[in-house]
N, C-alpha and C positions, 0 to 999 in steps of 0.2 A: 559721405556715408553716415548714417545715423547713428546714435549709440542709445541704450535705453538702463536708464539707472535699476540697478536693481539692490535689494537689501535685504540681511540674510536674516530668515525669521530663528531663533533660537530654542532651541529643543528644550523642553523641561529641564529641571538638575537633577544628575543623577542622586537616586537612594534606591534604598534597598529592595523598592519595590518595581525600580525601574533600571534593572542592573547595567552595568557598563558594556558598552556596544564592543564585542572582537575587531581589530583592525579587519581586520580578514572577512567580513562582514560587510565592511566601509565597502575595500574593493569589487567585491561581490554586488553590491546597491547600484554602484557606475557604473558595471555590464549589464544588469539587469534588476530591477527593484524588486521585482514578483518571485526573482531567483531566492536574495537574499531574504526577504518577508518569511518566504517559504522554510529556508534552513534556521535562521535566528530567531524570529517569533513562532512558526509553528512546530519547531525541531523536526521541518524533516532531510532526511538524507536517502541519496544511494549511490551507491559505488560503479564506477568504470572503469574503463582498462585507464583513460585518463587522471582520474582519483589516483588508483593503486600506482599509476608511475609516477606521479608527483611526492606520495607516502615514501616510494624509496628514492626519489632524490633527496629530499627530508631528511634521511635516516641519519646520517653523519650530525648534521645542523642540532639536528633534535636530542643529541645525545649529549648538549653543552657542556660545557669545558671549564666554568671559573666565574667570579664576581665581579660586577661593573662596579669600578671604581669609584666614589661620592665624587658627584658634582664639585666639590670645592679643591678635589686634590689630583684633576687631570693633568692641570699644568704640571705637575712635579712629576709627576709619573712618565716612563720613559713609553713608547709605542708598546699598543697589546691589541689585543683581540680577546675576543670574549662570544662563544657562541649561547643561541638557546637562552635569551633573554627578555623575561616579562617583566613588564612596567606597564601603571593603570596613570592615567590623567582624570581624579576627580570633575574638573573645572572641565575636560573637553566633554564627558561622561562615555571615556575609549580605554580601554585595554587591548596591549599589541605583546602577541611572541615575537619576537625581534631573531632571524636566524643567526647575524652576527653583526655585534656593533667596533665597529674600528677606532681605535685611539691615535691622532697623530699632529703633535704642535698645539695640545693643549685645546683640539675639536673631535666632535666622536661623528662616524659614518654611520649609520644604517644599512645594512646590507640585506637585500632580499635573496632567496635564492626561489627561480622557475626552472622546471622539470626542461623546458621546451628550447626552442634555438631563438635567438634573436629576433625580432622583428625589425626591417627593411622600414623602417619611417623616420619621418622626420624628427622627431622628439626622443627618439630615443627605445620608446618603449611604450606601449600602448596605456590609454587614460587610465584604464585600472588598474594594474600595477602600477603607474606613478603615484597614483592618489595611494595608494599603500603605504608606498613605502614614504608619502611625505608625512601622513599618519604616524607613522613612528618617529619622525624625527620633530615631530609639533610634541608628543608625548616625555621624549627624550626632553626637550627645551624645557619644559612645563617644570619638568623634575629638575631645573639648573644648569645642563649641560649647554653648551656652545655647537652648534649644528652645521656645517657649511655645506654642505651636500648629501643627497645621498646615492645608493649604487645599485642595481640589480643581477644578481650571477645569473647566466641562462648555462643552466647544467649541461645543454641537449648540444651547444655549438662553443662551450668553453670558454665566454664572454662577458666580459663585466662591460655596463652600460652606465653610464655617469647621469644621475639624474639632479637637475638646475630644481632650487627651491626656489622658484621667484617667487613672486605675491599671485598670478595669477592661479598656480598650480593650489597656493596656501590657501589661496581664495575656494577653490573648487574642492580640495579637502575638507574645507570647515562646514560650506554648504551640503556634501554628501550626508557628513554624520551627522548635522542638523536635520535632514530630512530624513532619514532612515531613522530616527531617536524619535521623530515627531510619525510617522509612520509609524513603530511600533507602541508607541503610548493611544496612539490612535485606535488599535487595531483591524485594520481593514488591508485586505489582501489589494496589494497592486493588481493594473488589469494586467493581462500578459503584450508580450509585444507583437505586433502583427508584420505574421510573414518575416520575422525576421530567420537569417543566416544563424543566428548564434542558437537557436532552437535545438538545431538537425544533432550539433556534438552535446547538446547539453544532457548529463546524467539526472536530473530531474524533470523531464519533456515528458516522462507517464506520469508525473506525480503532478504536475503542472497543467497539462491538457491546455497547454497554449492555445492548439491551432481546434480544437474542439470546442472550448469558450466562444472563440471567435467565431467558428459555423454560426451557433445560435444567436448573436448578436451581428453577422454581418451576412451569413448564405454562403461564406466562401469555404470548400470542399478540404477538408482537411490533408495535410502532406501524414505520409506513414511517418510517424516520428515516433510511435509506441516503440518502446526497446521488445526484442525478441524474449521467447518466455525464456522464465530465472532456470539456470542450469540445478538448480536445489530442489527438490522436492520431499513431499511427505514420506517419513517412514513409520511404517508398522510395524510394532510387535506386538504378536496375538498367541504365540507357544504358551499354554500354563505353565510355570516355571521359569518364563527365560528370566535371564540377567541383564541387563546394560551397564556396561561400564565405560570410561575413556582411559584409551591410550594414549597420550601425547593429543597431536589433533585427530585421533578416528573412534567413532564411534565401536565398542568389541559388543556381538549381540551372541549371547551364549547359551545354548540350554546342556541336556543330560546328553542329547548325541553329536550336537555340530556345533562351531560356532563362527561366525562371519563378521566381517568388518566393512564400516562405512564410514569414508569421510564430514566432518564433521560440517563441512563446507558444499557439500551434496546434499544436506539436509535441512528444508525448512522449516518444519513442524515433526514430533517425535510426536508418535500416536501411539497408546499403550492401550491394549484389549484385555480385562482380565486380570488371572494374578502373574504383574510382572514386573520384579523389582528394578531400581534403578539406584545407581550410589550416588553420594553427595556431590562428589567431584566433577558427577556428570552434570547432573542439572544445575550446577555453578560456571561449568562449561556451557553449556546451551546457552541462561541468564545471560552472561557477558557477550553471548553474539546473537541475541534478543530472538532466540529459537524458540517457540512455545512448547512444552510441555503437555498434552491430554493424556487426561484419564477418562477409559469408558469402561463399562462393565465388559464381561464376554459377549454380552446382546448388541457390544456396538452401540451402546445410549451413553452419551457425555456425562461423567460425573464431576469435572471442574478442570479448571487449565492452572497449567505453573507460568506465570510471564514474567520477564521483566519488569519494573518501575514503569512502563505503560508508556503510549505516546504522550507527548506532551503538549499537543496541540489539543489547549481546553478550550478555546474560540469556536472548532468544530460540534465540542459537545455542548457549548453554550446553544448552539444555533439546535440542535438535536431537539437538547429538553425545551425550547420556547416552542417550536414545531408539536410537539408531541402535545404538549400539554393546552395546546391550539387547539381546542374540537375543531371548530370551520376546518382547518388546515391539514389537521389529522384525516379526519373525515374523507376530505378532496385527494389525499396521497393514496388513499385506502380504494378507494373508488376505482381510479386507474391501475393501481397495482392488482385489484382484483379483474376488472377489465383485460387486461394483460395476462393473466395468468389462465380466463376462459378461450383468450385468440390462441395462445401457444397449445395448450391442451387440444384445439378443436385442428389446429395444424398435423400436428403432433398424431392423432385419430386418423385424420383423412391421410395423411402421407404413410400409413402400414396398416392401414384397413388390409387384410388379407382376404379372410374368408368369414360368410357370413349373410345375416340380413340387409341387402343393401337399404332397402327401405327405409329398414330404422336407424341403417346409418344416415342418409339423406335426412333423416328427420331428425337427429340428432345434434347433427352438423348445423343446418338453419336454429335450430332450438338453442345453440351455444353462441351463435351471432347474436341471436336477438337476445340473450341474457347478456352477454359481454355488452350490447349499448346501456343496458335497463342498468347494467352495474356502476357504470359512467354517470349516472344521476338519482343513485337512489339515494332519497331523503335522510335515511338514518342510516345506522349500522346496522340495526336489526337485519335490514330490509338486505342489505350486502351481504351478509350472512345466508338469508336466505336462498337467495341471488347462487352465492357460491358455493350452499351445498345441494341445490338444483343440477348446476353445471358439470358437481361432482360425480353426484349420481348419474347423469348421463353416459358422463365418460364411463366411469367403472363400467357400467355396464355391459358396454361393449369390446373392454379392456382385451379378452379372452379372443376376439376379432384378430387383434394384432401379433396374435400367435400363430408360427409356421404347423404348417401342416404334420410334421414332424413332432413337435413339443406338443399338440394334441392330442394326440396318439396315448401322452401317459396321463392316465387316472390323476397321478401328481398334481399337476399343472391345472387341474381343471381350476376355475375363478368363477363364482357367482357374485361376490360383491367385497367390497372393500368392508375390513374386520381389523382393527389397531389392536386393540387391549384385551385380549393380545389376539395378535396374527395367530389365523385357524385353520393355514394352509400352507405349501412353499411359496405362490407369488404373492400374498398377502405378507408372510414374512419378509420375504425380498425388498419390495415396496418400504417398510416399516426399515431395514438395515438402510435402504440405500436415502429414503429422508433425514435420516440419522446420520450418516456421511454429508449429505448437502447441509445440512446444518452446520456439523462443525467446520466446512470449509467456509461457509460464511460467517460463521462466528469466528474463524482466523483471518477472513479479510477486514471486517469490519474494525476487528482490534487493531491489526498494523496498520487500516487505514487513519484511527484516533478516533471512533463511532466509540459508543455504550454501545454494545449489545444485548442489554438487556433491559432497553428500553425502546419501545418500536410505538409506529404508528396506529397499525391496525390489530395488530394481538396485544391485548392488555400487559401492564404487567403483573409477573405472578412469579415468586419466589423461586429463584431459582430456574425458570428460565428466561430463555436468550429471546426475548421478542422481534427486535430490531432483526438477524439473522431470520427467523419465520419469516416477517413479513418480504426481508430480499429472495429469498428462497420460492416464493409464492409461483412468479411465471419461471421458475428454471425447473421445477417439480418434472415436468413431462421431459423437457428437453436434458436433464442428467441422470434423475434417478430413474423413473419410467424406461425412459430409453436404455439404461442399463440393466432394467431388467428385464426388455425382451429380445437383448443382444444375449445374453448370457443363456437366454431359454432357447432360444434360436440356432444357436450357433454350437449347442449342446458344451457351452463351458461349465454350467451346474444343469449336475443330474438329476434324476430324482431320489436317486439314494443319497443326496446331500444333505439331507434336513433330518432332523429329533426331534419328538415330540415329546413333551413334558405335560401332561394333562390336555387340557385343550389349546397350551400354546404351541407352535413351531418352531423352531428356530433351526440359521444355518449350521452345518459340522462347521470346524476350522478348514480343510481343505475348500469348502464351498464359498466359506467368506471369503478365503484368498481369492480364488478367482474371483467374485463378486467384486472388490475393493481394486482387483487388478484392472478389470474392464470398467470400474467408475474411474480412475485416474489417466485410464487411456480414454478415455472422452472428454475430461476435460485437455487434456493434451491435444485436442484436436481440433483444426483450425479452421474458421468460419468468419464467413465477411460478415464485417458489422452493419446492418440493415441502415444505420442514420450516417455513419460517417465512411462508409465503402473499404474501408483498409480490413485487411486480412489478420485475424488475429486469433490467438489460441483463446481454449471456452475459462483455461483458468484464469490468463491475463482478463478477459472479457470482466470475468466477476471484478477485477479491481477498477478496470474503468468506469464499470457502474458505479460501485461504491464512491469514487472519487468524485462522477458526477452527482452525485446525491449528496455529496461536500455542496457540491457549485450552486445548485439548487436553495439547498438554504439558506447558503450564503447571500443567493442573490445574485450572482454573477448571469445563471441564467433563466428563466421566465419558466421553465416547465422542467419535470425531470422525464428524460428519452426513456422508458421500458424498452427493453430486449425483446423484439416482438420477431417471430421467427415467419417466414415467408412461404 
């Protein structure tokens, strides 16, 4: 049998611009490189039922108990235990929480502890946790201590597991954090693994899009491995006067006659409409479990979000502003994203066409084809522009087509053409609240996805607004907000005695918005196969696969970016 020499390339030294690598990190690289990339260099995370019961086996460990002894005065010291132990290694460029290190005959143990039961192998315990926990005790060494072993507690089957330091295990330890140290100095996203098992339990498989990188670079059909939508959703408060405050973990929402309570872990985004105060405590609560904050006026137009310290994957936004400030490249995103947004529109028409001119629907219909290719190639922006407020006027046009026979009926409802500044009618209002909602949902995907959102392709920037958010918004325009508002007209949820008029603007009462804002979150709750990769998924996850592929896209990972082209 052959043997083939190998030699381990050595990662930069650590400094302060290239911080010391988590044990935990190491382990994580040996299951998977793209995983760890993922959490270490681009910070990200998400929780599973797997996470959460690993955190309470932890809980005891974590709560350490005492001082590791100096290296020079083990021998004297009679047997201890010491849980909840950090120690860095400059020279390996590693830092390890150690859940407890054992003292006995003048050597110290390493002890890991896994949530899970034992593993039936021959070694003991599978490569990534060994390489962990030899990790710590290469760290331990480094700091002067004497090492003869280390151990693993499996919490789930009440088992400690003796793990052998030989040189080969040393050997595979040293080369993980070498590559993973020279990967992140690098930075470049490993590829994902193909077709692997480890995918299916993996809690970052929607943040990863393993097996969706793979379609566009190999044709093979991706497995459902999107996680199911987040049981968390957005909450509104729109009462003039209400309060928010926190009790313990729940949200208390209070006005002059009632007041109700939400878990704080039920809520993804807090959306304030209006005058409606909120106390310090709260949004210190939200902060710490990175819940955003919006503020809009009562018209429902965003006046700035509360977040967090932000993602911290600037890699993504590097690729963003070189993209952006790309004309060629700009230009070409723009193209198809307008494209895109005249196929879904012209779908969107012929699928609720009710009553009406067919004629100039048929003429309408072909007239949006042929702009949707013209948009695919046109020279400038100008010419895009013009492209897509042709397409506009189309649609609007026959907008009033898509209304039941019923919501005709009211003088209301009539629509002769689309009117922003300000809306001069109820569905022109409508229209104007519910682009206002699409907005800021894409300006909350964007942000947890590590996007600028207020730097985009196709809409310039300009002070204060969210570019990047417009131009994703562009092909969902028909398919969330349109569509919401001839579900609402249709199905008699907003009357016509819903709306105010203030000079020549409209706008919705509070009962009309609630329902308005009820039936925009019940549509994206609602679930549709994805036109490119067949699996079933809800329209609100939908938004963040896009955005993720539009990560992958600049990154380079894949050759084109997919549009949501609806069928």
């Amino acid at each position: 049998m052959s043997t083939q020499l190998s030699f381990d390339l050595p990662a930069p030294p650590a400094t302060s611009e290239t911080p010391l690598v988590p044990v935990r990190m190491v382990n994580e690289w040996v299951f998977c490189p793209r995983l760890a990339f993922l959490e270490w260099v681009d910070g990200e995370w998400a929780d599973s039922g797997d996470t959460e019961e690993g955190r309470r086996a932890h809980v005891r460990v974590d709560a350490g108990g005492g001082t590791l002894p100096a290296a020079e005065t083990v021998d004297e010291k009679p047997d201890f235990s010491v849980r909840s132990v950090t120690l860095a290694s400059e020279k390996l460029g590693i830092v390890g929480k150690m859940d407890l290190v054992e003292g006995e005959d003048g050597a110290v143990t390493p002890v890991d502890t896994k949530k899970g039961k034992r593993p039936h192998v021959a070694e003991g315990a599978y490569a990534p946790e060994r390489v962990q926990v030899c990790a710590q005790a290469l760290i331990l060494e480094d700091a002067g201590y004497r090492v003869s072993e280390g151990a693993i507690w499996y919490a789930g089957s009440r088992e400690r597991v003796r793990i052998a330091l030989d040189d080969v295990l040393r050997g595979e330890t040293r080369t993980a954090i070498s590559q993973l140290r020279l990967a992140a100095a690098a930075g470049k996203l490993p590829p994902p693994l193909a077709d692997s098992p480890k995918c299916t339990k993996c809690s970052l498989a929607g943040i990863c899009l393993p097996d969706e990188v793979s379609f566009f670079r190999k044709g093979v059909a991706p497995r459902p491995l999107n996680p199911s939508a987040e049981a968390a959703l957005p909450l509104y408060v729109q009462e003039p006067g209400a309060r928010v405050r926190k009790s313990g973990e729940v949200l208390v929402i209070e006005t002059d006659e009632q007041k109700s309570e939400v878990p704080i872990g039920d809520v993804s985004e807090l959306v304030l409409h209006g005058p409606v105060s909120v106390t310090g405590p709260t949004v210190t609560a939200l902060l710490r479990e990175e819940i955003p904050v919006t503020w809009a006026s009562a018209g429902g137009w965003v006046l700035g979000h509360t977040v967090s310290t932000g993602h911290r994957n600037v890699s993504l936004r590097i690729a963003q502003y070189r993209a952006a400030f790309d004309e060629r490249r700009a230009l070409a995103f723009a193209r198809t994203l307008v494209a895109a947004k005249i196929r879904n529109a012209r779908v969107f028409l012929r699928r609720n066409f009710k009553a009406g001119d067919e004629a100039a629907r048929d003429g309408a219909l072909e007239a949006m084809v042929r702009l949707a290719d013209r948009a695919q190639h046109a020279p400038t922006e100008a010419e895009l522009l013009g492209l897509e407020g042709e397409a506009a006027a189309r649609y609007f046009r026959l907008f009033e087509t898509m209304l039941g026979e019923a919501a005709r009926e009211f003088p209301a409802f009539a629509f002769e053409k689309r009117t922003r500044r300000p809306p001069a009618d109820p569905v022109n209002a409508m229209l104007s609240f519910g682009y206002a909602l699409l907005t800021r949902t894409w300006h909350t995907v964007l942000s947890a996805v590590g996007f600028d959102p207020y730097l985009g392709f196709y809409h310039k920037p300009r002070f204060g607004r969210a570019a990047l958010a417009l131009d994703m918004m562009e092909p969902f325009r028909p398919i969330l907000s349109d569509s919401t508002v001839i579900q609402v007209i249709n199905n008699g949820e907003v009357k016509p005695d819903g709306f105010v008029a203030a000079g020549p603007a409209v706008n919705l009462k509070p009962p009309a918005k609630r329902a308005f804002i009820a039936a925009y979150e019940r549509r994206l709750d609602q679930e549709v196969t994805h036109p490119v990769f067949g699996y079933r998924v809800s329209m609100r996850r939908l938004l963040e696969v896009q955005a993720r592929l539009l990560g992958r896209w600049l990154a380079g990972e894949i050759d084109d970016y997919p549009h949501y082209l609806v069928r």
